[in-house]
N, C-alpha and C positions, 0 to 999 in steps of 0.2 A: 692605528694610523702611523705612514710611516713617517710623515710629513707632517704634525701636526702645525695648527695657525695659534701662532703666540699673539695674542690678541692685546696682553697689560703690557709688555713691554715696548711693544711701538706706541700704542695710544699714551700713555703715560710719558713716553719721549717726546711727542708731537707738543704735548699740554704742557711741558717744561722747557722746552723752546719759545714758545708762544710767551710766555713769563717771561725768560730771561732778555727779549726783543724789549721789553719794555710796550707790547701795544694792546690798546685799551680795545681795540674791535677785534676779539676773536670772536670766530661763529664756528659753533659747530653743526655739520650737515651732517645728516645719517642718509643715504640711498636706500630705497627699499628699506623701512623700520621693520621692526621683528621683534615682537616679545622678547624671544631668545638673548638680546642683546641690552634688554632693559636696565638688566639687575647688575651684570658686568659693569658697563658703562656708570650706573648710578653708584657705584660704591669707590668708582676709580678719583669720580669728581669730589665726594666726601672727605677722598684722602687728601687734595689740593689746595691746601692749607690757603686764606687771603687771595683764591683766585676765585672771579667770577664772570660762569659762563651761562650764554642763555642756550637754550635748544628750542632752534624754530622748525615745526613742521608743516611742511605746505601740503596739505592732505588735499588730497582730491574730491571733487562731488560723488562721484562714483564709489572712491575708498570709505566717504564718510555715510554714503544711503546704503552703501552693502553693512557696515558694522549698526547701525542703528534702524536695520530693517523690521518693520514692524509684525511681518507675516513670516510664517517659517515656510519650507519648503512645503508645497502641499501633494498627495500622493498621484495626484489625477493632472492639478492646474502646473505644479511645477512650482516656480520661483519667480519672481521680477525680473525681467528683464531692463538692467541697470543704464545702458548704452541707448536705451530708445526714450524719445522724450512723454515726459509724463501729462501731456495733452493727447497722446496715444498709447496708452501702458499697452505692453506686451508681457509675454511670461513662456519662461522656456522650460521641459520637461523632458528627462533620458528619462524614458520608462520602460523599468525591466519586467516579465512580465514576473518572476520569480517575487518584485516588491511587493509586487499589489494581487498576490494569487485567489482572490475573491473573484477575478475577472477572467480564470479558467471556466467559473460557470456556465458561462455563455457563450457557445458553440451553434456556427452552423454550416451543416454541409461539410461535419467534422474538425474545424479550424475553427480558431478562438479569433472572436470580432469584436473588435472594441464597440459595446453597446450607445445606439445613439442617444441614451439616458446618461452615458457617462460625457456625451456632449454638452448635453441640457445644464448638469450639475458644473461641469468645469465652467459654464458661462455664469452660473449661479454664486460661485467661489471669486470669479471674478469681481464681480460687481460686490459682492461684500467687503472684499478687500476695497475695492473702490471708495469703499460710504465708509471705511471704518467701525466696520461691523469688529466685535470681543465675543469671546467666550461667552461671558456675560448678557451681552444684548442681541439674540439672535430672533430678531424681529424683522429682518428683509424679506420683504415679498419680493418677487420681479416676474417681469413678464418678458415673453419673446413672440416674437412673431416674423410672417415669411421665409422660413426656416427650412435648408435646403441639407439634406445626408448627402453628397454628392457622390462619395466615395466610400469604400470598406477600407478598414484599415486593420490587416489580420494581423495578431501577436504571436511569436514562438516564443519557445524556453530558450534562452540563452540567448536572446536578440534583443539587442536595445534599439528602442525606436525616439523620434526626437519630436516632440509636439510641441507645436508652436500656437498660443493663441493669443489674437491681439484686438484690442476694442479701438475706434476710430466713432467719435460723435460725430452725429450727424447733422449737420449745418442748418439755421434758419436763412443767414444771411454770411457775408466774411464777415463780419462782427459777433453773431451770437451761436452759441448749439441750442441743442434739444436737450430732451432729458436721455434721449436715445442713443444708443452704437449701434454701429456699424461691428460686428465682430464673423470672423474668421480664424476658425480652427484649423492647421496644416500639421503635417507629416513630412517626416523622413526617413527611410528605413536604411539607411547608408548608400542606397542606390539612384533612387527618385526621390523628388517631392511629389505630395498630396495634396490637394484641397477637399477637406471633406465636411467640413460644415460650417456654413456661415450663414447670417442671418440678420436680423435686427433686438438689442435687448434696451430694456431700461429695470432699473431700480425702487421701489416705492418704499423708507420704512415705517411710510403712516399708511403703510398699507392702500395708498390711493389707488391702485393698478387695477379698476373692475373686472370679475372672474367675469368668461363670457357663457350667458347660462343658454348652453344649447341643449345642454340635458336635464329634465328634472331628477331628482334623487329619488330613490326608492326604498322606502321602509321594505318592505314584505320582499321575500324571492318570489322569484320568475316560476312558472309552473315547473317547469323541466330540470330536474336537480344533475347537475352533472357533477360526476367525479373524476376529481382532480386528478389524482395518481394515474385514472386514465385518458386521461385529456390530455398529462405530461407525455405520456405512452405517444398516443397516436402524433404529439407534436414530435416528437423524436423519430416517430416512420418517416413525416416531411422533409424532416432535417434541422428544426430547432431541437437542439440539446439542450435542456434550463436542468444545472445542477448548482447546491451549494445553495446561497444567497438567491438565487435567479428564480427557486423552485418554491415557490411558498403559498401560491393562489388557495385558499378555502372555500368553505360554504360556498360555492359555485354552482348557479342557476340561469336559464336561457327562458327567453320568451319563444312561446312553438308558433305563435301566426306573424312574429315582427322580429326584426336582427338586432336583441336586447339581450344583453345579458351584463351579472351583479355577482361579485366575490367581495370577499374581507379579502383586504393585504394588511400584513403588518410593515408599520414605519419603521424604519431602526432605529435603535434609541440614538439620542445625540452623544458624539462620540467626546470624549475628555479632552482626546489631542487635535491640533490644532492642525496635525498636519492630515486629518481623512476630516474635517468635517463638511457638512451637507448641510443646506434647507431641508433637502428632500434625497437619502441615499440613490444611489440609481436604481439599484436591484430591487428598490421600491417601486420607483419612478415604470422600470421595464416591466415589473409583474404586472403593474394598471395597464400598459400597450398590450399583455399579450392578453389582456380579456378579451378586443376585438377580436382574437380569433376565434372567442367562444363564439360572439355576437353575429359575427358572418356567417358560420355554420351554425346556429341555432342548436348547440348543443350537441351537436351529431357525430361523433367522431368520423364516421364512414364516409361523412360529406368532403374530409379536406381530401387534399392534392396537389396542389400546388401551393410551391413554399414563393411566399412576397412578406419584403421586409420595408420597414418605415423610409420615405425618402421624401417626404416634403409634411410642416407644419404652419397652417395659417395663422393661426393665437394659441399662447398656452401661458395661464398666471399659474404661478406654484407659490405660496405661503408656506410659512413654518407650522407643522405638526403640535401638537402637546404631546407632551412626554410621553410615551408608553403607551400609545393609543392606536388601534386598528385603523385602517381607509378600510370606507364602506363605500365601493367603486360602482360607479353603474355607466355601461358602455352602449352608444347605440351606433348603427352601421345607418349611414346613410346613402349611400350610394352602391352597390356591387359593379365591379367595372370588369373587362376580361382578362380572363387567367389566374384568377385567383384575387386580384387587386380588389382595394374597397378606398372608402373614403368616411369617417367617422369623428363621432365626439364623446367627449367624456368627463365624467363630474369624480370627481374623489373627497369624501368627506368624513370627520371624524364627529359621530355622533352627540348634541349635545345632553345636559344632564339636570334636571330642576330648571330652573328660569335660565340658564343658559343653551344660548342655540349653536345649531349644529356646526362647525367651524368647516370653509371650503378650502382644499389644501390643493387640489389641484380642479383646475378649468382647462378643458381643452376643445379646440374647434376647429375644424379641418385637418386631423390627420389622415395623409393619404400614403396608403402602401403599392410598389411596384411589384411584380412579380422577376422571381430570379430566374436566368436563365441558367438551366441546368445541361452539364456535359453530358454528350454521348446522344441517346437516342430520345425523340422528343415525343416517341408514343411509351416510354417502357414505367412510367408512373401509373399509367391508370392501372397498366396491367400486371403493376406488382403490388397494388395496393390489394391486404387482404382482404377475403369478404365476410371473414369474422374479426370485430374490436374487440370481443372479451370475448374470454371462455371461460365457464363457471360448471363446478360438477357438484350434482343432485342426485340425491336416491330418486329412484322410481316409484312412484306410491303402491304400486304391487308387491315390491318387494321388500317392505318397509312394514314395522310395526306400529301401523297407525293408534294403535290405543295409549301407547306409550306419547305420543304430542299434545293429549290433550294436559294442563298444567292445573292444577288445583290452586287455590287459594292458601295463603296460612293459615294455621292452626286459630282459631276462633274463640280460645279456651280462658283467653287474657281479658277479651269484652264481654263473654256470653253473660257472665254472673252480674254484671252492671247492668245488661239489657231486662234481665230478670227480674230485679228488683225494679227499674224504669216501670218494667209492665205490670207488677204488683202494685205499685205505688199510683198509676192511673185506676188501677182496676178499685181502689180501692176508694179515691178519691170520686170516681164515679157513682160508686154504689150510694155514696153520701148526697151527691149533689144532681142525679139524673132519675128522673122517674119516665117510666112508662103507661101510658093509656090506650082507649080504644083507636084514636087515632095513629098509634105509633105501627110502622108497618111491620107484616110478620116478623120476618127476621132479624130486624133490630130488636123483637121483644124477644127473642131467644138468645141474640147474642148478650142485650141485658143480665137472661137470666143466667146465660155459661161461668158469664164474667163474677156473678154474686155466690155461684156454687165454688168458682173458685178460691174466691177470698176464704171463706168459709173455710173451706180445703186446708186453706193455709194457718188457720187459727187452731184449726186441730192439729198440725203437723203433719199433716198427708196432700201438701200442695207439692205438685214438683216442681214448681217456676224458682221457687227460694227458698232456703231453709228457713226453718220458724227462729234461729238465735235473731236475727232481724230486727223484729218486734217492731214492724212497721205498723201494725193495728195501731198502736199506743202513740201515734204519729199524731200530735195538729193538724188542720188543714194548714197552716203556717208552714211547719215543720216539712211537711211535705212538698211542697210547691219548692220550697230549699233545695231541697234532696233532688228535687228531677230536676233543678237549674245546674246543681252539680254536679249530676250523673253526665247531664248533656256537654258542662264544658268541657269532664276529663275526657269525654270521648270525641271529640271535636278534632285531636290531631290521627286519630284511628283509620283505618282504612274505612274500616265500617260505621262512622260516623253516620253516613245517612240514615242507617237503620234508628240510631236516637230520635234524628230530624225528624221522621215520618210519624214513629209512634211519639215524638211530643207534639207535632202539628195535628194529630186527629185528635191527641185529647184534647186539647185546645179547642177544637173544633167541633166536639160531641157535645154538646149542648145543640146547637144548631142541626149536627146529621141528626141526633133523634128526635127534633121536632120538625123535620122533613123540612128547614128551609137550607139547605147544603148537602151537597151530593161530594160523601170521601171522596169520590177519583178527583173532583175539582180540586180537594185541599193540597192532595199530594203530587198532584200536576204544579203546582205554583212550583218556583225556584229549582223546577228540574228533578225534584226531589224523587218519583217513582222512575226517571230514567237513571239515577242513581243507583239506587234500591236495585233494580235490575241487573246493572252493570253489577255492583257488588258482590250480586250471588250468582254470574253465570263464571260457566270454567272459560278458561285460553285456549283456546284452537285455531286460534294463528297461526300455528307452526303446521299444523293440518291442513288448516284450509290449504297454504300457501305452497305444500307438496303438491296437493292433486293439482293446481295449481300450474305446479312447472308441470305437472304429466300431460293434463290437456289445460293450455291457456286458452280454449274456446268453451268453458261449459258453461250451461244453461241452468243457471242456478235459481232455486224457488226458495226463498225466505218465510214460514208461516208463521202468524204470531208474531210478528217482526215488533207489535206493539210502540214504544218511543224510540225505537231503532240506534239502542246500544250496541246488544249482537249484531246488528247490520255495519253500525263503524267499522269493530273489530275485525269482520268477513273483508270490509272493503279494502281496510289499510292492510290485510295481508294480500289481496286479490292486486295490489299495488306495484309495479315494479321499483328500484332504484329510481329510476330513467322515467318514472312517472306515464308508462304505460300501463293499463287495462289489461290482467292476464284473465277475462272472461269473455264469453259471447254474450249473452245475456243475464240481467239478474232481476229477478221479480221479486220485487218487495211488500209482501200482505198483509192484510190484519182483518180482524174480523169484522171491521167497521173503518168506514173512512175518517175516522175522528183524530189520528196521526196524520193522515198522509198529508196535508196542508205543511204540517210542522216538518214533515219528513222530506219534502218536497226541495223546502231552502236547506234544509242540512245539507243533502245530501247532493247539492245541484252543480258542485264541480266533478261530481261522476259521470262519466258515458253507457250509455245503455242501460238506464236501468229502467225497470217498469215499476207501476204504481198499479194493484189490484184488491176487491176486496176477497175473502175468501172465507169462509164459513166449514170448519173443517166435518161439522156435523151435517154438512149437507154434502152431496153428489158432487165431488168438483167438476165434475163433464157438463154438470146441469149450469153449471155457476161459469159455463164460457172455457175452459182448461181442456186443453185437451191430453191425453192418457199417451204415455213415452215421451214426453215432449223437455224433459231434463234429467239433467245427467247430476245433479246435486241438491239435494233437500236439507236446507236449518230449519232447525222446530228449539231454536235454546228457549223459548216464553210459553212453550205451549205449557199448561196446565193439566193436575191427574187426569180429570174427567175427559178430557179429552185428545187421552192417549189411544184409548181403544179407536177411537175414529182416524188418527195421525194413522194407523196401519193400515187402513183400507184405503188410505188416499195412497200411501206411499204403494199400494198393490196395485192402483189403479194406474199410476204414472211410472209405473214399474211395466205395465202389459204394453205390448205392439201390437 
């Protein structure tokens, strides 16, 4: 400095004049105070031996509500606006978009738009600061309602925009308000002002504000499972771009006869600083809006076309979240209007858990969307839209090593020897406590006597079921009935657990099968237990079925044997698309007796096309109604030895033209 300001030696002149005057009233004035000048000043009067001075400061209302402001800047709402009175707060915001680059996500029509969720939330930050909402206590419900987007407000890199928003109660009489504002969100971009949202809000934090329930919630999805990553796709052909924060919809499903549709979003967790927090972030808030456009096309990608964005809300209560917890969102379209426009409502809820119920975090009723008018030419959408949404590449089942899809099981080697001993340890227990007579029918008196040659077998040491170190003869009936409860728990978490089930419920049950009052198929029909056993021992041929599959998705497939119709699930869920379309023409499901198909009927009764027949592979299927060429795909996973030699004469019969 060339000039610098000698600041102790005049002041320290003035305060020695003042003395030497002899007078009792000095004052001294500081213009504009200044930290900077504190500590100078305070050390100059310490030196001033027997003189005493007061320092008055007449501080302004403004000086003193800006230093003792409750609320920090926040990154959306701004700051208080200090100058307007507080029976009207307002709050003012330079927003670059470089601060808050979470809000690049959200693009449309290539330009970054300040989302009308970041409206929603700024009124929501308002009113907390209103009630004296803390870190601590973040229990503000509020609600808004007749809520107008009137205008876009696009953001660039390196442009600062000025947001203005202000709350204004809304009068019963000149004497008293409501619980309500009047509020209005504005813009400036240096050139024009904006008015782009205003509407009506209020505050509840006894949560008084009732959600308006125009949607019920929904546990189960929707038949139609759409994927997301392609849903984002096709919403980016329209021209919403959701990147970052905006992109997060999941487990996303459509109803196919009604405009429903249900995803998880995730909440974001509540933030530490005081200057981004939320009831409800926005990028939350906008994922729940863009499910409507699942719900209006019902899942369909191919269906969109024209891009409409939110611009009017009749009710919406938004609640605070628990921590760390999903919205389980379910959207429905109520109205379709022209061009793309709808009119819609929506329930958002975080699941509850034991005796606590589901918590509603957002209620909404009447959102209605315009359609955007787009430049240039107003026929060139339909006809740029393409007429494939996905492409997906498949071998050809001709060209393809089909033997190689079918999947075996694991190795059996870890339960076989527990099962062994299981069936010696009945077999043995039987011999003791089951007799046969004239009334017992043929073949129970042979399997009796297999069963007693076995044992036998095994006391010599030439049984192969167990080794003789065992010494299960030398077993109690006590000892024993231990042993098969033990065998049965360790094998309980096995895959092959039901094979213990079945063989401990018929020994159980032999006393009754061999005096002819219980028929085995009934025992091991209880609890599922022979469609288990089934399932257990057929291979995977999912990856198979689901080839021919894509080759021809119209074949005319005949299930024989279909029995409790395990192999029949497996066929179906790979005969299944993503997208929960049918890759078959028809599928006929058989048995040799109608004694499933009642059971088979509700299983199976969200499938299309399937047929219910009986079929007798030992007889003539031409005689039995079938007619010879009539499919293009035969499962036999249940048929039995004996009647394999016949499975080939059918398969020659419906093999001939």
């Amino acid at each position: 400095m060339e000039s610098p300001v000698r600041f102790n030696t005049p002041f320290r002149s003035a305060i020695g004049d003042a003395v030497l005057s002899g007078s009792d009233n000095v004052a001294l004035i500081e213009i504009g105070p200044h930290p900077a000048l504190a500590g100078p000043i305070g050390q100059i009067l310490r030196d001033t031996a027997g003189s005493k001075i007061l320092l008055i400061w007449a501080e302004s209302r403004i000086s003193r509500e800006w230093r003792f402001r409750e609320n920090p800047p926040h990154e959306l709402l701004g700051s208080r606006t200090l100058e307007m009175a507080a029976n009207e707060p307002t709050w003012r915001k330079s927003l670059a978009l470089e601060d808050v680059s979470w809000l690049s996500g959200h693009q449309v029509n290539g330009q970054v738009v300040f989302p009308a969720a970041g409206y929603i939330s700024m009124v929501g930050e308002a009113l907390e600061q209103l009630h004296g909402a803390t870190d601590e206590s973040r229990e503000t419900t509020y609600s808004i309602k007749n809520v107008r987007i009137a205008s876009a407000r696009v953001l660039e890199m390196e442009k600062t925009v000025e947001l203005i928003t202000s709350l204004k109660p809304i009068m019963l009489d000149a004497n008293e308000a409501t619980a309500w504002y009047q509020f209005t969100i504005s813009s400036f971009d240096g050139t024009r002002w904006a008015r782009n949202c205003f509407g009506e809000a209020r505050s509840s934090k006894d949560k008084s504000s009732a959600h308006p329930s125009q949607v019920a919630p929904r546990n189960a999805p929707f038949p139609r499972d759409v994927d997301a990553k392609s849903w984002y796709n096709s919403l980016r052909r329209i021209g919403f771009n959701y990147t970052g924060l905006f992109e997060g919809m999941r487990d996303v499903s459509a109803a196919t006869t009604t405009t429903e549709a249900k995803a998880i979003v995730e909440s974001s967790r509540p933030s530490k600083s005081r200057l981004s927090r939320y009831v409800l972030h926005p990028a939350a808030i906008d994922q729940c809006f863009q499910l409507f456009t699942v719900a209006a096309f019902r899942g369909m990608n191919r269906n969109m076309g024209q891009l409409s964005v939110p611009t009017f809300i009749e009710e919406m209560v938004l609640s605070p979240c628990p921590t760390e917890h999903a919205l389980d969102v379910t959207a429905h379209i109520g109205n379709m209007l022209e061009r793309g426009s709808f009119t819609g409502n929506l329930i958002a809820q975080v699941a509850g858990s034991g005796q606590q119920p589901a918590t509603t975090c957002i209620s909404l009723k009447g959102f209605k969307t315009s359609a955007l008018t787009m430049s240039g030419d107003d026929g060139q959408d339909e006809e740029e839209a393409p007429m494939i949404t996905q492409l997906e590449w498949r071998p050809h089942s001709d060209f393809a090593d089909l033997g190689s899809l079918f999947r075996r099981r694991a190795s059996r080697v870890d339960e076989w020897p527990l099962l062994k001993e299981l069936i010696l340890l009945c077999m043995i227990d039987h011999g003791e406590n089951i007799t046969t007579s004239g009334e017992t029918a043929e073949h129970l008196v042979k399997f009796s006597t297999w069963m007693r040659q076995q044992v036998e077998r095994y006391k010599l040491g030439s049984n192969k079921f167990a080794p003789k170190e065992l010494r299960l003869e030398g077993k109690t009936a006590d000892q024993r009935r231990q042993r098969i409860g033990e065998i049965h728990a360790i094998m309980s978490p096995s895959p092959y657990a039901v094979f213990a089930s079945a063989i401990h419920k018929l020994s159980s049950a032999a006393p009754a099968v061999f005096t002819g009052d219980t028929h085995p198929l009934h025992v091991i029909l209880e609890d599922n237990v022979l469609t288990g056993f089934y399932e257990a021992l057929s291979m995977d041929s999912g990856d198979l079925i689901g080839l021919l599959a894509n080759t021809n998705p119209h074949m005319r497939i005949l299930e024989v044997g279909a029995g409790t119709g395990g192999s029949t699930a497996r066929a179906l869920a790979a005969l299944t698309s993503a997208y929960g379309e049918h890759l078959y023409g028809s599928y006929t499901y058989t048995d040799v007796s109608a004694g499933f198909m009642t059971a088979a009927k509700e299983r199976f009764a969200n499938y299309a096309a399937i047929e219910y027949a009986v079929l007798d592979v030992t007889v003539d299927p031409v005689e039995q109604g079938f007619q010879p060429g009539t499919y293009d795909l035969i499962i036999a996973a249940n048929v039995g030895l004996p009647s394999i030699s016949c499975l080939f004469k059918i398969l020659c019969v419906f093999n001939s033209y």
